[in-house]
PABA-858367 format. One record per residue (C-alpha): x, y, z; residue number from 1. Coordinates in Angstrom, 3 decimals, padded with zeros to 6 digits. Layout:
% residues N
<rec <X Y Z> NUM> ...
This chain:
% residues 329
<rec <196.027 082.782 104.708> 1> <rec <193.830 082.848 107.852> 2> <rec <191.582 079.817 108.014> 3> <rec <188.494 079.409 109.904> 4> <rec <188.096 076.385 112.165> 5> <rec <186.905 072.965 110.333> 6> <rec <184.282 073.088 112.570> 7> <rec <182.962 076.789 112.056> 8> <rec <182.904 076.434 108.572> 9> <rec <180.543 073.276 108.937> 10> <rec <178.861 073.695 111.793> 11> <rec <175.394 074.271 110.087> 12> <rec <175.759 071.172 107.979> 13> <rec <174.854 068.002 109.131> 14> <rec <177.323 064.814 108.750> 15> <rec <176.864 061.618 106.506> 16> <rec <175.340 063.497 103.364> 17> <rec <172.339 064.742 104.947> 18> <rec <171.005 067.823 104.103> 19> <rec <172.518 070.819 105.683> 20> <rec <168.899 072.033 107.031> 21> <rec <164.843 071.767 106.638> 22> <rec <164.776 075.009 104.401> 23> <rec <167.062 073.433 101.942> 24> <rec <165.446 069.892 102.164> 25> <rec <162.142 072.112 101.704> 26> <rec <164.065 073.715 098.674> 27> <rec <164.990 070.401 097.113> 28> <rec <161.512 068.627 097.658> 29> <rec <160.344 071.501 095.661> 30> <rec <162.856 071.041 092.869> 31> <rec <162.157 067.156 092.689> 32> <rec <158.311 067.594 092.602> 33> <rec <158.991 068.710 088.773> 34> <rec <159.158 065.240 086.625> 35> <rec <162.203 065.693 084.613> 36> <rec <161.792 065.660 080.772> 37> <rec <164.195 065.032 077.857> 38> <rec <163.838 068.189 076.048> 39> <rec <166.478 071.221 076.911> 40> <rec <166.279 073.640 078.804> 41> <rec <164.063 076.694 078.053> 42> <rec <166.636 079.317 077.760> 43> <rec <163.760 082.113 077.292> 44> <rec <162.119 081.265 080.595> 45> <rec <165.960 081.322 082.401> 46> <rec <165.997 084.804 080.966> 47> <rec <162.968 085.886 082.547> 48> <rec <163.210 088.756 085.140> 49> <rec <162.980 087.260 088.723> 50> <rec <161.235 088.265 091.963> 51> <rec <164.539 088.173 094.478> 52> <rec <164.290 089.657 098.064> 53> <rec <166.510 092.979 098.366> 54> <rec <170.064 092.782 099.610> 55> <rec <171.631 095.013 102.310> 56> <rec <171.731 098.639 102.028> 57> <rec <175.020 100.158 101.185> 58> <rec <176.313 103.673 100.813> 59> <rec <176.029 103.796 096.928> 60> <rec <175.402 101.278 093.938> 61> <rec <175.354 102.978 090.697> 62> <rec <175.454 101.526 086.793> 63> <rec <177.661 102.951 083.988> 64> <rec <179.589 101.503 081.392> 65> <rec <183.331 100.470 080.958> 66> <rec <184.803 101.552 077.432> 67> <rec <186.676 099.168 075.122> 68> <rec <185.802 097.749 071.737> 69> <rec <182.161 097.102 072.634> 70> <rec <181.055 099.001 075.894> 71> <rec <180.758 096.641 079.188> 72> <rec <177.682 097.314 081.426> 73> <rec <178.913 097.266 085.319> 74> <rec <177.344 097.679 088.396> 75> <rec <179.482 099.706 091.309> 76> <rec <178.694 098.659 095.063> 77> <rec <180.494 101.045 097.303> 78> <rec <180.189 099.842 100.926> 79> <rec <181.677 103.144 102.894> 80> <rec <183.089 106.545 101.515> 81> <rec <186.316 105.464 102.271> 82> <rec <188.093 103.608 099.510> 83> <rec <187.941 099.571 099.928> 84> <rec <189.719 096.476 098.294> 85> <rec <187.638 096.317 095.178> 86> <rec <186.592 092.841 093.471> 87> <rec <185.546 092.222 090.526> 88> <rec <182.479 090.041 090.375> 89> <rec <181.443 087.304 087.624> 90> <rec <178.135 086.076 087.495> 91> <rec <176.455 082.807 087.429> 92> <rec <173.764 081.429 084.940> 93> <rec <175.182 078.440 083.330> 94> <rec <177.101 081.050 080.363> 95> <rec <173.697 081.637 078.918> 96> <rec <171.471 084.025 081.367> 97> <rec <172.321 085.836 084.784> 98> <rec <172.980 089.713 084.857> 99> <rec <173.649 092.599 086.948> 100> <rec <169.715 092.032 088.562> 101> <rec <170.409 088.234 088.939> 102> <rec <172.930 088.643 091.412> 103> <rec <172.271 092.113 092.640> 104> <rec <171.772 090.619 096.705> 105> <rec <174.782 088.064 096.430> 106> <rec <177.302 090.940 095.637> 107> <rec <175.715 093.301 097.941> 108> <rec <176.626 090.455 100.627> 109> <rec <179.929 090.542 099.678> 110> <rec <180.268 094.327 099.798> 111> <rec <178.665 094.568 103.422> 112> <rec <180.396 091.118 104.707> 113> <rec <184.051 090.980 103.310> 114> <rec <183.597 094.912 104.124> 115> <rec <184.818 095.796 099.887> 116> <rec <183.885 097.305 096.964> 117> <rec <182.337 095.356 094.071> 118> <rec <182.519 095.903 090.314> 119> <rec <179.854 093.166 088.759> 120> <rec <179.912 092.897 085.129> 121> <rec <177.234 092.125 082.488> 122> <rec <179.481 090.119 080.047> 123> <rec <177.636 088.717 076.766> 124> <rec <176.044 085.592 076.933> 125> <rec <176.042 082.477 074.750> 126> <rec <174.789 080.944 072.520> 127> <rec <174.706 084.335 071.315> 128> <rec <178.178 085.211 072.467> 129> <rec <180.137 082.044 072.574> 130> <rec <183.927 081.704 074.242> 131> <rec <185.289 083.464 074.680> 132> <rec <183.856 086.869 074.396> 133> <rec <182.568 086.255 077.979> 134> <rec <186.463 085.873 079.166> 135> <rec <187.576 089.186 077.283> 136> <rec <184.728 091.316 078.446> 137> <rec <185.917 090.206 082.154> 138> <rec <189.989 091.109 080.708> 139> <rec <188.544 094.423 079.565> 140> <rec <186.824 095.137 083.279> 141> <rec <189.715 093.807 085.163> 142> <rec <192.028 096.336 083.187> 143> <rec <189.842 099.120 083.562> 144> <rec <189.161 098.653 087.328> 145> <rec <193.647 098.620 088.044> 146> <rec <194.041 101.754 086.104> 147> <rec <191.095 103.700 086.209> 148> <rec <190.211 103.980 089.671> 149> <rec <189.934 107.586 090.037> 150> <rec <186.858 107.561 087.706> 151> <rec <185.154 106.130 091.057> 152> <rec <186.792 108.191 093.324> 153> <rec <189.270 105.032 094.786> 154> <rec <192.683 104.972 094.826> 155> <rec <194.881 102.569 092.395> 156> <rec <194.996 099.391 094.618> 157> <rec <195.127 095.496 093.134> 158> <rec <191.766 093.948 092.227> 159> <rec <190.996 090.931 093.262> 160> <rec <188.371 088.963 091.563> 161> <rec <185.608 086.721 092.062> 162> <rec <182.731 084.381 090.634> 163> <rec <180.076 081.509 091.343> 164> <rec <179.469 078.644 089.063> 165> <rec <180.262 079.130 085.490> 166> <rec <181.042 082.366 086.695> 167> <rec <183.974 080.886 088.449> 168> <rec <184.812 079.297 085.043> 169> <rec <185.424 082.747 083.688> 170> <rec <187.152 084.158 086.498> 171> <rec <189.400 081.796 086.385> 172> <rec <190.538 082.023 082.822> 173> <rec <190.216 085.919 082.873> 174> <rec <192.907 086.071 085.517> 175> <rec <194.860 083.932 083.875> 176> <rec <194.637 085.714 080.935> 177> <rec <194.967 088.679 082.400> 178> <rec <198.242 087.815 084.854> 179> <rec <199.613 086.477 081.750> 180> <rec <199.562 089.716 079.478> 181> <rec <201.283 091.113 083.050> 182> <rec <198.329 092.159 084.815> 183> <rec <198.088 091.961 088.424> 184> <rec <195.130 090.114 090.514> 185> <rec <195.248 090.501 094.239> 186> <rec <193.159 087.271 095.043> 187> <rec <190.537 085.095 093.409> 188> <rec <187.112 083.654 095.064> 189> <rec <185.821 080.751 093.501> 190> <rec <182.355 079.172 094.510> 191> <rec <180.936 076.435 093.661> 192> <rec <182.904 076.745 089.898> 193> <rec <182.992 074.897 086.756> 194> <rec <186.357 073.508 086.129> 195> <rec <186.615 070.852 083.964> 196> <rec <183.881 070.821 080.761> 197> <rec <184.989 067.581 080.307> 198> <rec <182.441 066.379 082.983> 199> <rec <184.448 063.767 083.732> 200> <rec <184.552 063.725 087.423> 201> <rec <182.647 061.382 089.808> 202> <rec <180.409 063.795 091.176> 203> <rec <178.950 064.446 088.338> 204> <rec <177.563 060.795 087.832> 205> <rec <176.936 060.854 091.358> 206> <rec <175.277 064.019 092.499> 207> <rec <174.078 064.596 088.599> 208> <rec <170.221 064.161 089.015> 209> <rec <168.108 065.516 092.126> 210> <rec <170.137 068.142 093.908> 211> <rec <169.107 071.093 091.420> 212> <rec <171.399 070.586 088.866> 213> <rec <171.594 068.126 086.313> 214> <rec <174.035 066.570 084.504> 215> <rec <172.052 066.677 081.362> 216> <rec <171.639 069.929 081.741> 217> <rec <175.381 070.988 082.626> 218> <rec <176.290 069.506 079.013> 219> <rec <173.508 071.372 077.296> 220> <rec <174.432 074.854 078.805> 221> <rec <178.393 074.039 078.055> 222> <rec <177.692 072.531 074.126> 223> <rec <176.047 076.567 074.181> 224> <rec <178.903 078.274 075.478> 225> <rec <181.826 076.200 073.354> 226> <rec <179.330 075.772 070.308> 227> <rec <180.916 071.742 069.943> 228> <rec <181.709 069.226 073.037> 229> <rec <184.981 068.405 071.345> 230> <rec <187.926 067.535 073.459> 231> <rec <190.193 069.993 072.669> 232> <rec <187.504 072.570 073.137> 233> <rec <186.495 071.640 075.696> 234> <rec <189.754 071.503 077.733> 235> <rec <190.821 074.743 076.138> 236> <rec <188.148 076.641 078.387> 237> <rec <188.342 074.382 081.169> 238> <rec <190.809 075.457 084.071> 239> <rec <191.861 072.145 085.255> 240> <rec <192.761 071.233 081.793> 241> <rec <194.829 074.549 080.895> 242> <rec <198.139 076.135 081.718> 243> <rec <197.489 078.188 084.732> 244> <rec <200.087 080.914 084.959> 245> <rec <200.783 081.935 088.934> 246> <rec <197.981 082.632 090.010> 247> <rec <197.280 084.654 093.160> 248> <rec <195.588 083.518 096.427> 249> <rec <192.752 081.632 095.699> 250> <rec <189.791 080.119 097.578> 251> <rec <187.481 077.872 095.875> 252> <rec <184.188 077.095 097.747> 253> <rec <182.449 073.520 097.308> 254> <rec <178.925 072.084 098.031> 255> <rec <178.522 068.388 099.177> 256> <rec <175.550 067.861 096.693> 257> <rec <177.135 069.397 094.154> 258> <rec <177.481 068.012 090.410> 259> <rec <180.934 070.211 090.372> 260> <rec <182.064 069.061 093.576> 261> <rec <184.995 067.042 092.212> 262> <rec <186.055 069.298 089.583> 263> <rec <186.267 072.144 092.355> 264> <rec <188.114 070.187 094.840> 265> <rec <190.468 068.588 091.847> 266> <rec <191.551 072.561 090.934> 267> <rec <192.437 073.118 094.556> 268> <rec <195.139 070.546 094.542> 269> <rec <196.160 071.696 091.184> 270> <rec <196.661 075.293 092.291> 271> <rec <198.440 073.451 095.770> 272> <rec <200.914 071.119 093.701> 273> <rec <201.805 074.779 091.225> 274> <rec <202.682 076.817 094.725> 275> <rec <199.823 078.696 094.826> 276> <rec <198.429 079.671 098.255> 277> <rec <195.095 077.844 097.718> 278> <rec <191.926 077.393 100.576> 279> <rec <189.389 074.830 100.101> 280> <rec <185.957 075.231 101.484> 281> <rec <184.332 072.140 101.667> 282> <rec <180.546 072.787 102.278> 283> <rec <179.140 069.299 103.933> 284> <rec <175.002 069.091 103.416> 285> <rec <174.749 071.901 100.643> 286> <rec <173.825 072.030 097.452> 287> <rec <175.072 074.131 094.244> 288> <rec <174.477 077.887 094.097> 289> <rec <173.927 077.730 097.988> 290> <rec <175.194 081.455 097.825> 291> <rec <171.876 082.402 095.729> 292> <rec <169.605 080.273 098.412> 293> <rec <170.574 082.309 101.789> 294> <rec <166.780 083.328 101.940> 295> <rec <165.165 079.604 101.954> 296> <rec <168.522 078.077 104.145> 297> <rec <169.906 079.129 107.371> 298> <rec <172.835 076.821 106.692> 299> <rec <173.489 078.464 102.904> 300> <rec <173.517 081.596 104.207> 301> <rec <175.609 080.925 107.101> 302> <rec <178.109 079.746 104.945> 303> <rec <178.125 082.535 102.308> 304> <rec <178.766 085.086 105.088> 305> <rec <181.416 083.323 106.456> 306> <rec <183.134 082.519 103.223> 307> <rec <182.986 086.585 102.081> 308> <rec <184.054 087.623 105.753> 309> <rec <187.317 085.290 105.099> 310> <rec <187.966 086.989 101.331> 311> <rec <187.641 090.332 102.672> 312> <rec <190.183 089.645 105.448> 313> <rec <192.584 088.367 102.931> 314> <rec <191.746 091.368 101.241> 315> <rec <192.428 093.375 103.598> 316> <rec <195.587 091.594 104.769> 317> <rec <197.485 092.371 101.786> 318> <rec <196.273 095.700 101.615> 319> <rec <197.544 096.361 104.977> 320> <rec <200.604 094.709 104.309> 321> <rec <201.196 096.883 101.139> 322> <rec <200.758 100.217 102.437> 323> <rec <203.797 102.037 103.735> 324> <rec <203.697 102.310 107.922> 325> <rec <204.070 105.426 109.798> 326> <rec <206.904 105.349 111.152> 327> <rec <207.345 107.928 114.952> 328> <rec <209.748 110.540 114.821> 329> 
């Protein structure tokens, strides 16, 4: 896999666990000006429609619905007419709010910068939906998208798939899943994921109050998604517990200041020591869900570029790679 320089990828961070720049110290004054209370979060106010600044143009972005037992709600970013490597995208929100508006710019982002189509999916949400009818609504999208190409005028080619936060969670298991019933998943883009509902890493103790996410919080949001903070549960939805079955080129993406830090770091060695061709961003002086907070950070959205530019080029590598070459008579 092509890497970027060390010093590329963290040249807009700062050293020694500063903040990467003012707009995000800005940011995070903001989010430490609100005393923090005991009760849970307010899952109706998380739901709430937000005001989010537009994303790039792109030559088409239409809604429809994927068939299966219960009919999937997608979004469809094309980039160009020509066909592109297509990824499946898998939202953030903590498995209890996010959809297809939530993350409308970020996947627009990675349509214009990893130059690819996306596919982002409204899966159900807990505690309304618990696990793992999120991971089988991703299955069901990830099967549709390798067969049924031609329904959006793009030729059969491997999907690759990607997700932030708890999104990444689901990505995870859905490729396993999915590569397990003999699926095929070009590549998978992790940022900033969930790996271990356990919570047992140090980051979490460590970077678990002040830096936008809490600790408190993270076990709240899981307890809704798993329904019980049992052991067994909990490692049965938790990729560094679970059996991963080979899967494909992977890049996980990690933020300094970042409850999930560990966790994320602790999967990359995983995937390393099980053969699988695994990159590790390591994101010095930013914070979780930098991808979501390119508008307030120069150094978030620096490194959200970068990171799709490097996907889509390992996209595109293997598609190149793939196709037959002219050969001169």
């Amino acid at each position: 896999m092509e890497r970027y320089p060390e010093e590329q990828l963290t040249k807009a961070a700062t050293r020694n666990g500063h903040v990467a720049d003012t707009g995000l110290q800005q940011w995070l004054s903001t989010v430490r000006s609100v005393p923090e209370t005991a009760t849970s979060p307010d899952l109706e106010s998380l739901r709430l429609p937000r005001s989010r600044g537009p994303g790039p143009d792109l030559y088409s972005v239409r809604n429809f619905q994927i068939p299966s037992q219960k009919t999937i709600p997608v979004r469809y970013y094309q980039t160009r007419e020509q066909s592109r490597p297509l990824v499946v995208y898998v939202h953030g929100g903590a498995f209890t709010f996010g959809d297809l508006e939530s993350h409308d710019r970020t996947c627009r982002r990675l349509a214009v910068h990893g130059d690819v189509n996306v596919m982002a999916v409204d899966f159900r949400l807990a505690p309304e939906h618990p696990a793992p009818a999120a991971i089988e609504d991703v299955v069901d999208v990830l099967r549709w998208a390798s067969n049924e190409q031609s329904q959006i005028n793009q030729p059969t080619i491997p999907v690759a798939l990607a997700g932030d936060s708890s999104g990444g969670l689901i990505a995870a298991l859905a490729a396993n899943e999915y590569i397990s019933t003999g699926g095929h998943v070009s590549a998978v883009l992790l940022a900033c994921p969930n790996t271990d509902l356990t919570l047992s890493s140090p980051s979490i103790r460590t970077k678990g109050q002040g830096w936008g996410l809490s600790s408190a919080d993270l076990r709240w949001f899981i307890q809704q998604w798993v329904q019980d903070l049992e052991p067994e549960t909990l490692e049965k939805y938790s990729p560094l517990h679970v059996e991963l079955r080979a899967l494909p080129t992977t890049m996980i993406a990690i933020a300094e200041h970042d409850p999930l830090h560990d966790e994320g770091a602790e999967l990359a060695k995983k995937l390393n020591l099980l053969g699988v061709d695994v990159q590790l961003l390591d994101h010095e002086g930013l914070v979780h869900g930098f991808l979501s907070l390119d508008e307030v950070s120069t150094a978030a959205e620096v490194a959200g570029t970068k990171m799709f530019t490097l996907f889509g080029q390992v996209l595109h590598d293997q598609l190149s790679r793939s196709l037959p070459r002219n050969r001169g008579r």
